[in-house]
N, CA, C and O atoms as a GROMACS GRO file, in nm:
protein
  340
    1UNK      N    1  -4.926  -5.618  -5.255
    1UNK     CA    2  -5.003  -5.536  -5.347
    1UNK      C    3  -5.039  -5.404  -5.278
    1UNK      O    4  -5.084  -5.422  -5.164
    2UNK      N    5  -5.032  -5.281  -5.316
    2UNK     CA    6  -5.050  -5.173  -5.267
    2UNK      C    7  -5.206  -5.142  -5.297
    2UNK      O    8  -5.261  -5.139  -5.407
    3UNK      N    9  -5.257  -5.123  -5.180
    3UNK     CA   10  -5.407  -5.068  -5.184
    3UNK      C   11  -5.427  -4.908  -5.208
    3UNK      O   12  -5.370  -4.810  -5.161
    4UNK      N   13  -5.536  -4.927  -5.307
    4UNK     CA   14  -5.555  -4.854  -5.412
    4UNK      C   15  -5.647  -4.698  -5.300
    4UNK      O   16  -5.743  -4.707  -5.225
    5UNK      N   17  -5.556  -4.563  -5.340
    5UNK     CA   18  -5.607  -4.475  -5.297
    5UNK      C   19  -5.754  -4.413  -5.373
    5UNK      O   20  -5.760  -4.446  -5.491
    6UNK      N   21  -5.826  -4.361  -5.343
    6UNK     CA   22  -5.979  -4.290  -5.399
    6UNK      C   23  -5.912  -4.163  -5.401
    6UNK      O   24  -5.846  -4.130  -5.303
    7UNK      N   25  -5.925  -4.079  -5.516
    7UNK     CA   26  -5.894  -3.956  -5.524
    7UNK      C   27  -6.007  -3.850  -5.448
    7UNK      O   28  -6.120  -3.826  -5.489
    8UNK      N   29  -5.966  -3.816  -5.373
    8UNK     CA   30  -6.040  -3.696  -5.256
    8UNK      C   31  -6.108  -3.612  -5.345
    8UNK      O   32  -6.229  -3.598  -5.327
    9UNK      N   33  -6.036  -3.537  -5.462
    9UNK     CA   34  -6.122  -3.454  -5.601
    9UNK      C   35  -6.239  -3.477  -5.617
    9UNK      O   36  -6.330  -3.398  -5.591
   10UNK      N   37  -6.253  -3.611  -5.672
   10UNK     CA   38  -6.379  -3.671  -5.677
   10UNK      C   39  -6.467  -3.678  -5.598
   10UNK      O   40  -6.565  -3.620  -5.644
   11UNK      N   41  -6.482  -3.711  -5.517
   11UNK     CA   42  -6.572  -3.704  -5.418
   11UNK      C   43  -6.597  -3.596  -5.296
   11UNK      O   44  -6.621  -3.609  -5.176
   12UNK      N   45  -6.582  -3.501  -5.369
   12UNK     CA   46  -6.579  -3.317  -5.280
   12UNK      C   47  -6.722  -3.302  -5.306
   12UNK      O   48  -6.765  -3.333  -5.417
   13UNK      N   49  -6.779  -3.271  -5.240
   13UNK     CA   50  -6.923  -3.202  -5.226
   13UNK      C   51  -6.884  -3.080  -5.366
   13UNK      O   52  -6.770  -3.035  -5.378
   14UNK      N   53  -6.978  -3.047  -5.444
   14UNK     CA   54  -6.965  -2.925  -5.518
   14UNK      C   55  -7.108  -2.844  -5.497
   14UNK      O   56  -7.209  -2.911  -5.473
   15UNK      N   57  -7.115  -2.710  -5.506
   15UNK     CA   58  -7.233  -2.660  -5.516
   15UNK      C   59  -7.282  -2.633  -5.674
   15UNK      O   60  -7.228  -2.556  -5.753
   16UNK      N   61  -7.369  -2.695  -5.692
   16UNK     CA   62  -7.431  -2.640  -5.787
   16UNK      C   63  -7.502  -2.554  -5.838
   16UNK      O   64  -7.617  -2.546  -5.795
   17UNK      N   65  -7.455  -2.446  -5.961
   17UNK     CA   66  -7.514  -2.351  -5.990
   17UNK      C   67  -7.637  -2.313  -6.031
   17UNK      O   68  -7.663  -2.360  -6.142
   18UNK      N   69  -7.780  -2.202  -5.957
   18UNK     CA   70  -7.878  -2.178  -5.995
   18UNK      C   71  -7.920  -2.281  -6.153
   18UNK      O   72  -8.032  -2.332  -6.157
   19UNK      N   73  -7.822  -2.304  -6.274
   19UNK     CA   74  -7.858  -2.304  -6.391
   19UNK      C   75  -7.872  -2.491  -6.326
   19UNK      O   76  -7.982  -2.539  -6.300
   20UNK      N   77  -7.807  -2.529  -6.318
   20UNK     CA   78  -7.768  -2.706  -6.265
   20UNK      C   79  -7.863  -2.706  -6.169
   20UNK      O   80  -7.952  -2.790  -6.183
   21UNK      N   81  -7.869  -2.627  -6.066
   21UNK     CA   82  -7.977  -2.678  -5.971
   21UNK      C   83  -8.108  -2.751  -5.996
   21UNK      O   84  -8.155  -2.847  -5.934
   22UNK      N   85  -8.164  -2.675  -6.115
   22UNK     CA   86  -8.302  -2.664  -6.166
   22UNK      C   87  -8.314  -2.797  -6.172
   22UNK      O   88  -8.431  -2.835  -6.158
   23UNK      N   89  -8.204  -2.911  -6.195
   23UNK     CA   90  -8.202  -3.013  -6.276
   23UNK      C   91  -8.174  -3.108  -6.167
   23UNK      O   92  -8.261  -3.191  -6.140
   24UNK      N   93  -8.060  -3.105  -6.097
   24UNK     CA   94  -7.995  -3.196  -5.988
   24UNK      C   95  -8.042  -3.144  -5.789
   24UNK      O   96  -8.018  -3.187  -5.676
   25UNK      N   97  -8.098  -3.061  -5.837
   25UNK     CA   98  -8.135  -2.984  -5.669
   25UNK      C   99  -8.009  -2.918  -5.606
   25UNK      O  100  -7.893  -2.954  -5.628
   26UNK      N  101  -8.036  -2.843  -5.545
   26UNK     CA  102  -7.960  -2.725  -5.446
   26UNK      C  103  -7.849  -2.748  -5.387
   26UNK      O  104  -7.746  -2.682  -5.398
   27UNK      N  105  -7.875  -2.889  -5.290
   27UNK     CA  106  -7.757  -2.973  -5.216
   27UNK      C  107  -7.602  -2.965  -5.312
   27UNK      O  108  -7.579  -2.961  -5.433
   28UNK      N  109  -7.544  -2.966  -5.230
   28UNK     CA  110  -7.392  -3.038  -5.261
   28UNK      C  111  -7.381  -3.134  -5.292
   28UNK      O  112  -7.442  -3.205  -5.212
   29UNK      N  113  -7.323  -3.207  -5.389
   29UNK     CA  114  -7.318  -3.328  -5.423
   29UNK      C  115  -7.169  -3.324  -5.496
   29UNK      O  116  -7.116  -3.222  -5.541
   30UNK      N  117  -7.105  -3.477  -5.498
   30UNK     CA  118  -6.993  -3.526  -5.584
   30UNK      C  119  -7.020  -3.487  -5.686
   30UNK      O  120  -7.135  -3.460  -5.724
   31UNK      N  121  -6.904  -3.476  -5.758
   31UNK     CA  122  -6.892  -3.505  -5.931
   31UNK      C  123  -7.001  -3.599  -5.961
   31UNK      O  124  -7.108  -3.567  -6.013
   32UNK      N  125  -6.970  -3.707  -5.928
   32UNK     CA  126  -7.011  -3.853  -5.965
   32UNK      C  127  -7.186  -3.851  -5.941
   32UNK      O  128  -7.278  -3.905  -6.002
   33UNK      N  129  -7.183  -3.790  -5.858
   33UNK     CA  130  -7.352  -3.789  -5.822
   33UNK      C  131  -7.434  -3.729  -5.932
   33UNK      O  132  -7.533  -3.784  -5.982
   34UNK      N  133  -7.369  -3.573  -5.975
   34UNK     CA  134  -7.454  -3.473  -6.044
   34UNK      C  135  -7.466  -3.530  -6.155
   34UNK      O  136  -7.565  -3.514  -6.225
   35UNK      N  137  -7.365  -3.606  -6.188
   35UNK     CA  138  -7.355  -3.680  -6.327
   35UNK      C  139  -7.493  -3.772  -6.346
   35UNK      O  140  -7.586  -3.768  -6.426
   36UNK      N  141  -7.461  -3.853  -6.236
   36UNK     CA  142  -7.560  -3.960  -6.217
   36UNK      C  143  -7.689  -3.910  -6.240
   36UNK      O  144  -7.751  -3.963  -6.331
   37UNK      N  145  -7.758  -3.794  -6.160
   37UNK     CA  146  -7.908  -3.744  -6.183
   37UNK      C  147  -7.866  -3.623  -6.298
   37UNK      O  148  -7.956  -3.539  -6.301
   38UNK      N  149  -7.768  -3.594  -6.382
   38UNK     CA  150  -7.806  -3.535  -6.512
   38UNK      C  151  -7.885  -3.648  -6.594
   38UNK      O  152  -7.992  -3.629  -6.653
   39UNK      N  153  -7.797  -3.794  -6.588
   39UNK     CA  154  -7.814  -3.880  -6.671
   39UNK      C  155  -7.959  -3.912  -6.622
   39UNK      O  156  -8.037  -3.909  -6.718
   40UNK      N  157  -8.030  -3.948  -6.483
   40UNK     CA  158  -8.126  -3.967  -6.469
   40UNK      C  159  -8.240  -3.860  -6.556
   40UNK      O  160  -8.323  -3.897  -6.639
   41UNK      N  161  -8.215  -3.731  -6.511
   41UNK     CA  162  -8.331  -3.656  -6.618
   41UNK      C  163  -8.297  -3.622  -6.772
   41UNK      O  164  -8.364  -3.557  -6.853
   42UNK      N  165  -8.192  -3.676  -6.784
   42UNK     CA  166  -8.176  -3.710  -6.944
   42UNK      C  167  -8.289  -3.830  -6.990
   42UNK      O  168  -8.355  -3.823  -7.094
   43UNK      N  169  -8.295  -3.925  -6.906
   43UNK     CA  170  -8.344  -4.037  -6.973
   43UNK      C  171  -8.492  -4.039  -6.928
   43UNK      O  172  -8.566  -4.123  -6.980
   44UNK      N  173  -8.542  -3.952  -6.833
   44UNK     CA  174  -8.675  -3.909  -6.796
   44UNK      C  175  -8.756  -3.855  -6.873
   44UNK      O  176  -8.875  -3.878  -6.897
   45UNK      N  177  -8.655  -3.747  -6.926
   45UNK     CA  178  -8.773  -3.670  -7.045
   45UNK      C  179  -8.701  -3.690  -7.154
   45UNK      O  180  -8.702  -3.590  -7.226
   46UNK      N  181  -8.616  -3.810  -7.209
   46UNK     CA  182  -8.592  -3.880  -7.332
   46UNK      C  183  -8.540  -3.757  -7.400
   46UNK      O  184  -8.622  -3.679  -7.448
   47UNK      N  185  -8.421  -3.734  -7.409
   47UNK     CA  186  -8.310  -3.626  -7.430
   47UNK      C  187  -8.221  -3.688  -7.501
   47UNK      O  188  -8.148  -3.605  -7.555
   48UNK      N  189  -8.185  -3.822  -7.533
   48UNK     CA  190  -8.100  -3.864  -7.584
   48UNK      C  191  -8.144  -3.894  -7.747
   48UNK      O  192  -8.237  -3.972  -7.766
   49UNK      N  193  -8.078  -3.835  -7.857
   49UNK     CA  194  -8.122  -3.866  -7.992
   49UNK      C  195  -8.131  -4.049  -8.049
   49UNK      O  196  -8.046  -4.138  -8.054
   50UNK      N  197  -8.257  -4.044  -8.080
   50UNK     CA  198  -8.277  -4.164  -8.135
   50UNK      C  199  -8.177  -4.260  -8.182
   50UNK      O  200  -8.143  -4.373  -8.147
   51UNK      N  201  -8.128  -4.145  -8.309
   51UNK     CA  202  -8.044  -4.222  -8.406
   51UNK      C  203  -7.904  -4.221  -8.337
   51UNK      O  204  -7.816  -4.279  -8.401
   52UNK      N  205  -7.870  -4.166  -8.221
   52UNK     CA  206  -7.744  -4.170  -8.163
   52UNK      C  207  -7.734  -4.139  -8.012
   52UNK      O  208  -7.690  -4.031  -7.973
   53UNK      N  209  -7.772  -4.230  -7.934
   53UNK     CA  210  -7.808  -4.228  -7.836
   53UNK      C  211  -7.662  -4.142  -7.731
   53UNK      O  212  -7.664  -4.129  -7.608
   54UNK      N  213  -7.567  -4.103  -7.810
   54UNK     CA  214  -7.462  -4.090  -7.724
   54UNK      C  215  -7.476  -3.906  -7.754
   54UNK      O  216  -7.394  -3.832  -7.701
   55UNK      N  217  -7.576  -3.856  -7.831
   55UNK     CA  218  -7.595  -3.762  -7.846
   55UNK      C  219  -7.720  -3.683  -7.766
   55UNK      O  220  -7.834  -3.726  -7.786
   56UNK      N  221  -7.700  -3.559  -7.667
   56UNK     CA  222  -7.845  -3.540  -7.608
   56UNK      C  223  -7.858  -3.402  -7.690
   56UNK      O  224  -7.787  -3.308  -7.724
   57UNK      N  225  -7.971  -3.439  -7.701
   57UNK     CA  226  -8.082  -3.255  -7.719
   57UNK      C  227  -8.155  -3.212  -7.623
   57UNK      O  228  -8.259  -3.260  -7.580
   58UNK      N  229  -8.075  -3.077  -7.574
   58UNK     CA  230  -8.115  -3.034  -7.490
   58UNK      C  231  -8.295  -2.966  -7.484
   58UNK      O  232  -8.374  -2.943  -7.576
   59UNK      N  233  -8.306  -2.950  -7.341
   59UNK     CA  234  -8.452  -2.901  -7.361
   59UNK      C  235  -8.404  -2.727  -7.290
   59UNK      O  236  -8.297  -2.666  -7.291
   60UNK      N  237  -8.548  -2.694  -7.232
   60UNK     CA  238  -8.498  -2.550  -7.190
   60UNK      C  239  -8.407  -2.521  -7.106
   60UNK      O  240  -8.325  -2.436  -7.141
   61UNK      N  241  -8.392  -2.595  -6.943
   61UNK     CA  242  -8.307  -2.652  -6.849
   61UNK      C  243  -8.195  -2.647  -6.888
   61UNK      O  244  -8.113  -2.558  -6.866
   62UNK      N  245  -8.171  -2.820  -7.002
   62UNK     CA  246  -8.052  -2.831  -6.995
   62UNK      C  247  -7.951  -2.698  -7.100
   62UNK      O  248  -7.830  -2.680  -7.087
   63UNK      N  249  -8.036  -2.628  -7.189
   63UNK     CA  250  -7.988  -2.525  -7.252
   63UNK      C  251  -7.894  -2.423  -7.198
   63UNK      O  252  -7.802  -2.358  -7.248
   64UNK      N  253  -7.948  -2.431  -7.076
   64UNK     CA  254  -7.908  -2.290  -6.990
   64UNK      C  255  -7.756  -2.368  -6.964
   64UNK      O  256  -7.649  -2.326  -7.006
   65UNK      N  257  -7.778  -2.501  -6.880
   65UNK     CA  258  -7.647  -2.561  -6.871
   65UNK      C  259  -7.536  -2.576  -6.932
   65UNK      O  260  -7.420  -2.554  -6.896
   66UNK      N  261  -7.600  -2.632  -7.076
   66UNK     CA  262  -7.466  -2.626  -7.201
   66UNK      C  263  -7.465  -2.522  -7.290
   66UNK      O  264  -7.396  -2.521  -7.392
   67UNK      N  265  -7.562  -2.409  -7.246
   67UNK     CA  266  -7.524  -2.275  -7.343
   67UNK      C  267  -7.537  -2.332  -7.538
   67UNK      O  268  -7.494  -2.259  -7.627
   68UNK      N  269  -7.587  -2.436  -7.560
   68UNK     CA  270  -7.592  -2.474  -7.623
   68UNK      C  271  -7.694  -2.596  -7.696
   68UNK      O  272  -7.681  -2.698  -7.628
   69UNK      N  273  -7.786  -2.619  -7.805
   69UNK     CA  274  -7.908  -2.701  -7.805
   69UNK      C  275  -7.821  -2.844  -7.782
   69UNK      O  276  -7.831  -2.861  -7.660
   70UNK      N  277  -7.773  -2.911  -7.815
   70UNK     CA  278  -7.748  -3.031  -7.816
   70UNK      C  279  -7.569  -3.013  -7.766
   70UNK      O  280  -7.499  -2.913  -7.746
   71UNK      N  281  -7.538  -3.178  -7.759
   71UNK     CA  282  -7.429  -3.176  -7.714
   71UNK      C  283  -7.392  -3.387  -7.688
   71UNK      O  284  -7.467  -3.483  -7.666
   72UNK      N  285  -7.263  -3.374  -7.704
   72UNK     CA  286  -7.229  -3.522  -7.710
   72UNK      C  287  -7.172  -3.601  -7.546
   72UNK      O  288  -7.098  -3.557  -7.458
   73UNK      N  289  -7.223  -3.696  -7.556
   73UNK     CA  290  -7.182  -3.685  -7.415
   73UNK      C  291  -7.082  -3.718  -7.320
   73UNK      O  292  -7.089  -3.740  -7.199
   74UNK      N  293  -6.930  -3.716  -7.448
   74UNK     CA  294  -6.844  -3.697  -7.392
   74UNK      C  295  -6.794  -3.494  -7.363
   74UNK      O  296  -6.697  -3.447  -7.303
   75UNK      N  297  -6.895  -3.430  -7.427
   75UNK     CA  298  -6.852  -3.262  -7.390
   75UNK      C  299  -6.959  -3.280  -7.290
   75UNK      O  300  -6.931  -3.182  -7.222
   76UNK      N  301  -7.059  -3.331  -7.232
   76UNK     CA  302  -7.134  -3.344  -7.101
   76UNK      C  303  -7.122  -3.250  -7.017
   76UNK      O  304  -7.176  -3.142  -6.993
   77UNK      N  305  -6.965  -3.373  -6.938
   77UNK     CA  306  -6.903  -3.299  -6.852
   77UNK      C  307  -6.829  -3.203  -6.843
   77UNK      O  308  -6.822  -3.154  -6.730
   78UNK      N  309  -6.750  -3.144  -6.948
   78UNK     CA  310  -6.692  -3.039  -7.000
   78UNK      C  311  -6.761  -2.939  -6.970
   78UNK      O  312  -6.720  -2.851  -6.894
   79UNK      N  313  -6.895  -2.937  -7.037
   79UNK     CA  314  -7.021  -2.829  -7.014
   79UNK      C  315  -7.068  -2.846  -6.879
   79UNK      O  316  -7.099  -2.754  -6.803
   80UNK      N  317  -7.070  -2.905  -6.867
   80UNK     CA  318  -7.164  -2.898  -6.649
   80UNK      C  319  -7.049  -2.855  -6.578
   80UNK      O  320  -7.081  -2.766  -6.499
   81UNK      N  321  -6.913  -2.886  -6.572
   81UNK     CA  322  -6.839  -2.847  -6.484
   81UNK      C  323  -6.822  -2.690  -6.459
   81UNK      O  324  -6.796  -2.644  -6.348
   82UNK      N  325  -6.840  -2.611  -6.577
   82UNK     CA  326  -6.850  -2.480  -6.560
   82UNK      C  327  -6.931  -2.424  -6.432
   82UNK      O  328  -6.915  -2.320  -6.368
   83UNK      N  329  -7.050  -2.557  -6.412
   83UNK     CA  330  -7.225  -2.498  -6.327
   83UNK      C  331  -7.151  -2.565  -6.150
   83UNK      O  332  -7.223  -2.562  -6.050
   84UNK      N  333  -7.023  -2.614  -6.144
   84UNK     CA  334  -7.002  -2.687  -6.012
   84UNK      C  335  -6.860  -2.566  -5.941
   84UNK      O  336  -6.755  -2.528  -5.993
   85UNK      N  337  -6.905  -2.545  -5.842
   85UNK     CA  338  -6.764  -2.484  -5.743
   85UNK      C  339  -6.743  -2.522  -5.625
   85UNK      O  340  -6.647  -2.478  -5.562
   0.00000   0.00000   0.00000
């Protein structure tokens, strides 16, 4: 059985932009991480719509991030990746 490679992509330190910082902090972090503490202050200050939990409304923060009030959270990452280099 051939053992399974981890794609290096993924797990690159990214810097996050002034707009993302506000949210995830300054540090470098993975893909996988920023994701992780978007989702954490998503569910902190209850961002996710009632009636469709797969839907967030943004607050002022995340506005700046997705340029946009709300957003689904498969365009999430679509929208944050713009804030990572």
């Amino acid at each position: 059985m051939a053992e399974k490679k981890l794609n290096p992509a993924l797990s690159k330190p990214l810097q996050p932009s002034p707009e993302l910082s506000a949210i995830v902090g300054s540090a470098p972090l993975p893909r996988s991480e920023m994701t992780k503490k978007l989702w954490d202050y998503i569910k902190a200050h209850n961002l996710q719509d009632p009636k469709d939990k797969r839907q967030i409304i943004a607050d002022a923060a995340l506005k700046k991030v997705f340029g946009q009030d709300s957003a689904s959270m498969f365009e999430m990452t679509k929208l944050v990746s713009k804030h990572m280099k």
